[in-house]
TIPA-658319 format. One line per 2 residues: number of its first residue (from 1); for each residue z negated, x negated, y of C-alpha. Coordinates in steps of 0.05 Angstrom, whole numbers, plus 5000, padded with zeros to 4 digits. Layout:
NUM) Z:X:Y  ...
//
This chain:
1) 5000:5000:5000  5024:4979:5069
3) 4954:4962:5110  4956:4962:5185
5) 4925:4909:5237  4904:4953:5281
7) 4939:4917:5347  4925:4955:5402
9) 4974:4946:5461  5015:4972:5516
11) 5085:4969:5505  5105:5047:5501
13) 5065:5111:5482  5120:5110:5429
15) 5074:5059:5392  5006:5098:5389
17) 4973:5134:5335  4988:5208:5310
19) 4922:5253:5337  4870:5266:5275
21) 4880:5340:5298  4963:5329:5286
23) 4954:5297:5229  4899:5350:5200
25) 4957:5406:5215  5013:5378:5173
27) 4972:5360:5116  4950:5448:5123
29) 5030:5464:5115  5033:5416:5068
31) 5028:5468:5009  5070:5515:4979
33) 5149:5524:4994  5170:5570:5051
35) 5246:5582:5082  5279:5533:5111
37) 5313:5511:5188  5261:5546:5216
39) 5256:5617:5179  5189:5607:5165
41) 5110:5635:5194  5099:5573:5222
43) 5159:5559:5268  5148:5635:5288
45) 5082:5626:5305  5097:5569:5346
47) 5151:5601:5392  5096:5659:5401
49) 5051:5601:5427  5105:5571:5465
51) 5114:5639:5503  5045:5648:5518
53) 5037:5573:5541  5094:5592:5587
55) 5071:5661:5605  5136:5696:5599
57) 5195:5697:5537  5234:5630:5526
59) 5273:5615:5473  5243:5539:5439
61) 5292:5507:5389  5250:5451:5360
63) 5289:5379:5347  5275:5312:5323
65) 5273:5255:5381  5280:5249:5453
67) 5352:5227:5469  5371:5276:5402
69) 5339:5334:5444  5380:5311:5519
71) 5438:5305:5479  5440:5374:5455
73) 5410:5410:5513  5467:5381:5547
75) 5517:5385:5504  5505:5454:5502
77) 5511:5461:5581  5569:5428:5604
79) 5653:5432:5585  5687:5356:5587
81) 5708:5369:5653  5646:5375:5682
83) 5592:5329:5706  5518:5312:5703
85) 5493:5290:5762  5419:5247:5746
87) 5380:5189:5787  5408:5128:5774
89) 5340:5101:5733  5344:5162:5692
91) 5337:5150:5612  5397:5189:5602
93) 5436:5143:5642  5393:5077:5637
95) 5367:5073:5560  5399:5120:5511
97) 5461:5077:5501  5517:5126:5543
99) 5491:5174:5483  5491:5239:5528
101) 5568:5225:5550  5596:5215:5475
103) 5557:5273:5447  5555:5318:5516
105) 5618:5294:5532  5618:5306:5600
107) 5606:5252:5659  5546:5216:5675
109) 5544:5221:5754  5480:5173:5775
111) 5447:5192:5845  5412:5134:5882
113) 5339:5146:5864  5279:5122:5917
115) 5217:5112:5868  5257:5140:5810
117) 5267:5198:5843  5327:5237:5872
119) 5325:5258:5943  5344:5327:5971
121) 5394:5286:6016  5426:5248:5957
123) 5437:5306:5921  5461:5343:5972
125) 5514:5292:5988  5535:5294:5913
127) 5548:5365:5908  5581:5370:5991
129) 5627:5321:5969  5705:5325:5961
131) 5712:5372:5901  5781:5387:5868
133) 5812:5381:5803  5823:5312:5813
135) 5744:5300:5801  5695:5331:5751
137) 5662:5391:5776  5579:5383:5787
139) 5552:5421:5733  5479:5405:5716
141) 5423:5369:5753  5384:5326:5697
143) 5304:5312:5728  5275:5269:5696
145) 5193:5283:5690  5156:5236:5683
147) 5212:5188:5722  5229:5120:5699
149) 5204:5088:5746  5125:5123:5733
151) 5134:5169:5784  5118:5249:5789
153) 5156:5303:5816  5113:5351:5854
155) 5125:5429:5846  5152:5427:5917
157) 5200:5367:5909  5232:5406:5844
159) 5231:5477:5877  5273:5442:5939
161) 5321:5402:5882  5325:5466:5849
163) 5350:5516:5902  5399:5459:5923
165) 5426:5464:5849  5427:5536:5844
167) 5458:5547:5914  5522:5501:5879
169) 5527:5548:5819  5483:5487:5780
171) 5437:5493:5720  5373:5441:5724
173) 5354:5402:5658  5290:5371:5660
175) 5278:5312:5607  5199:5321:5603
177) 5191:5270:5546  5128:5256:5587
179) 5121:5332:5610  5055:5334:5591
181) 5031:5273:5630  5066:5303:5690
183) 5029:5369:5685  4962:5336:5689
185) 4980:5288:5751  5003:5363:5775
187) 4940:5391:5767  4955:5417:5704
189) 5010:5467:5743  5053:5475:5683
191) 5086:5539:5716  5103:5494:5784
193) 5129:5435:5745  5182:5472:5702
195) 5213:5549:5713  5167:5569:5771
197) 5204:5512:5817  5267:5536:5784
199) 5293:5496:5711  5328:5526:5672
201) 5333:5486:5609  5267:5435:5589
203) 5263:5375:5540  5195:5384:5515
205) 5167:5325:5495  5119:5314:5439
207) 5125:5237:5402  5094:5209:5464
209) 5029:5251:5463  5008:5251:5400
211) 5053:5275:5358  5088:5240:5299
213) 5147:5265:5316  5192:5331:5341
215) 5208:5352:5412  5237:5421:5430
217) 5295:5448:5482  5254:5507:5516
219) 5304:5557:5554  5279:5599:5611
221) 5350:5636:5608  5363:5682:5552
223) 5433:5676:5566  5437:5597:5568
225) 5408:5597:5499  5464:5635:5466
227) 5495:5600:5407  5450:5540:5423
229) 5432:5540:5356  5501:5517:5335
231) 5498:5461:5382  5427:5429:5359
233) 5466:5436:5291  5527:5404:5303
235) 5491:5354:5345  5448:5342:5285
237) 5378:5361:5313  5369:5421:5268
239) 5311:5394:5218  5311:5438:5142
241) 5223:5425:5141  5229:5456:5217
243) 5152:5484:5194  5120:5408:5201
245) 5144:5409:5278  5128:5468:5298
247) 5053:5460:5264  5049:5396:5307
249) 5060:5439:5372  5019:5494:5348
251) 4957:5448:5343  4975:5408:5414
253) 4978:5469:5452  4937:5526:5430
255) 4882:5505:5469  4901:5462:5514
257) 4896:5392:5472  4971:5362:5493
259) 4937:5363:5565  4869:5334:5545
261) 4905:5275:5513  4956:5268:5574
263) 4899:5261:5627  4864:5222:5587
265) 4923:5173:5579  4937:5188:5660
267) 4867:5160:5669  4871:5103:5631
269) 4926:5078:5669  4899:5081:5731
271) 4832:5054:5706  4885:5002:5683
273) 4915:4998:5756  4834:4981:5778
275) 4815:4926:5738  4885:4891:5751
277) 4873:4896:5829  4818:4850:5823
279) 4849:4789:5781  4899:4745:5823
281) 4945:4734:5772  4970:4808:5768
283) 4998:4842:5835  5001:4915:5828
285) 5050:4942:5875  5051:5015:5859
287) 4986:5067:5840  5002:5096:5775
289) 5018:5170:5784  5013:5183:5710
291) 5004:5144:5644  5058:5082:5677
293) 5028:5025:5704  5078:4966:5737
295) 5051:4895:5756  5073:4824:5760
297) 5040:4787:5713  5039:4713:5742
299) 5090:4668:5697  5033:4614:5662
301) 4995:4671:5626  5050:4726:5609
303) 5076:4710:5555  5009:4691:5513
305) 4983:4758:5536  5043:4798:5527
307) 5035:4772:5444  4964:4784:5446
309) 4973:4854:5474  5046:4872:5469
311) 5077:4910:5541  5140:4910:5565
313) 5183:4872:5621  5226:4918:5656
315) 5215:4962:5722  5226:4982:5790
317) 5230:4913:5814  5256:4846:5791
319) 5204:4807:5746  5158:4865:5741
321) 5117:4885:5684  5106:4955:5641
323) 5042:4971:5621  5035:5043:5585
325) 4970:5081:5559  4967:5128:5510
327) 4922:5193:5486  4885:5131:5438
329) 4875:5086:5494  4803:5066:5509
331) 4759:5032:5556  4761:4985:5510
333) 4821:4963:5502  4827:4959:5577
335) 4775:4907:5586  4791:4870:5523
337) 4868:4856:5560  4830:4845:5620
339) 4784:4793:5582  4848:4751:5540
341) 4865:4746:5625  4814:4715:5648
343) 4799:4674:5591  4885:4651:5597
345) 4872:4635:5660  4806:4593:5657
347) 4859:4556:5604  4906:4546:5652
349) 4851:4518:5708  4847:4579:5748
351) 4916:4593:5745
//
């Protein structure tokens, strides 16, 4: 049997633990055999949830992974001649290997993002643009929430995005592969941060909060979910034991645990964001808005601490650093990173 070191570190929320909770529920549907591709209690019960998380009817088709789920939501929204305008630091136009334009395929239209976000102005100047056949015609707007760059969308910057889309004859996407980390830096507005500020299609997001694995395409329009089900198919999202995703999201959300572990992991970060502040060798440009956190790490100790406690080397500026907490994060691990630090930096004679 495979053992496990036990390594904590910060290189993605990708690389944390499933929840006990998560784990608990798919060993209790673990019995018996039921109907497949989601014909089954448990998938039922889950959309019932998923409607009273939302307050109002939606239409959830469950799927396996994150640029699986863009892909098909937007696949399903757009015709070849057609565009999808996104910020330029988006993941669907930054990190899922141009897989939205071969399986949507449709354009990839990137926006010039401030913070990772796009700008009312920006988008505006996308859509007022010369439009004729000779171009393809602005379809969707893709959000992404969390952004790439660790930054939040309030419900007041999406309601303005929103209208501008809508007032073009758009429909808004949001990839919310960290939704739930952007709900709690929201104040837990879940309404505000999705249909209430106007999207019409949502990338729910599960493998980065706990889950093992399964997201879900949430619809807000009846309409815009007709025949979606033969496009998660023929995009290859539809999975046969559909039962063991939706019992993942049945235990996350029916009372309110997917936003317990997302604040917690929020918090982490910025406890994170804290301890850095007061060790010269990181600089910490930006707060941490949810469970992100960007520094420089200075050159003479980065490397040794990046293999004692893995992160990641990419960002909103040149050189910078990625540091991401999870649900499983602890205090602990915190101060044992901040620790290997100081103790690199004695090493290196007060670097």
């Amino acid at each position: 049997m495979l053992e496990m070191n036990g390594k904590r570190g910060f290189e993605s929320d990708n690389c944390s633990s499933v929840h006990p909770r998560v784990m608990q529920a798919l060993m209790d549907v673990n019995c018996g055999h039921v109907p497949g591709y989601g014909y089954d209690p448990v998938t039922a019960e889950a959309d019932r949830i998923f409607n009273h998380l939302f307050d109002r009817e939606t239409d959830v088709f469950f799927t396996f992974n994150g640029t699986g789920t863009n892909c098909a939501a937007l696949a399903h929204l757009v015709t070849p001649w057609q565009s999808i305008l996104c910020a330029d630091s988006a993941h669907i136009n930054s990190a899922e290997t141009g897989a939205p334009e071969r399986i949507a395929n449709a354009k990839l239209v990137p926006l010039p993002s401030i913070d990772g976000k796009i700008s009312p102005r920006s988008l505006e100047d996308a859509v007022g643009g010369w439009q004729s056949e000779h171009v393809p015609k602005p379809r969707v707007l893709s959000l992404t929430q969390v952004t790439d760059d660790g930054t939040v969308y309030t419900p007041g910057e999406l309601k303005n995005l929103c209208k501008i889309a809508h007032d073009h004859n758009m429909i808004v996407h949001m990839d919310g592969a960290r939704l739930a980390n952007a709900v709690a830096a929201n104040q837990n507005d879940l309404t505000g941060t999705t249909w209430g500020a106007g999207v019409d299609v949502l990338s729910f997001g599960g493998t980065k909060n706990g889950l093992m694995f399964g997201e879900a395409v949430v619809f807000f329009d009846h309409k815009l979910a007709e025949n979606f089900k033969y496009t998660r198919k023929s995009c290859g999202q539809l999975p046969s034991k559909m039962r063991y995703i939706a019992a993942q999201f049945i235990e996350i959300l029916k009372d309110g645990l997917w936003l317990e572990m997302a604040g917690h992991a929020n918090r982490m970060a910025m406890m994170l964001y804290e301890k850095m502040s007061g060790l010269p060798v990181f600089r910490t440009p930006f707060v941490p808005q949810a469970n992100e956190l960007f520094a420089h790490v200075d050159e003479r100790i980065k490397w040794q601490l990046c293999d004692a406690f893995p992160f990641q080397h990419f960002g909103p500026e040149p050189g910078i650093s990625r540091f991401v907490t999870s649900f499983d994060t602890t205090e602990e691990d915190l101060n044992a990173l901040i620790a290997c630090a100081e103790d690199l930096t004695h090493s290196y004679g007060n670097v």
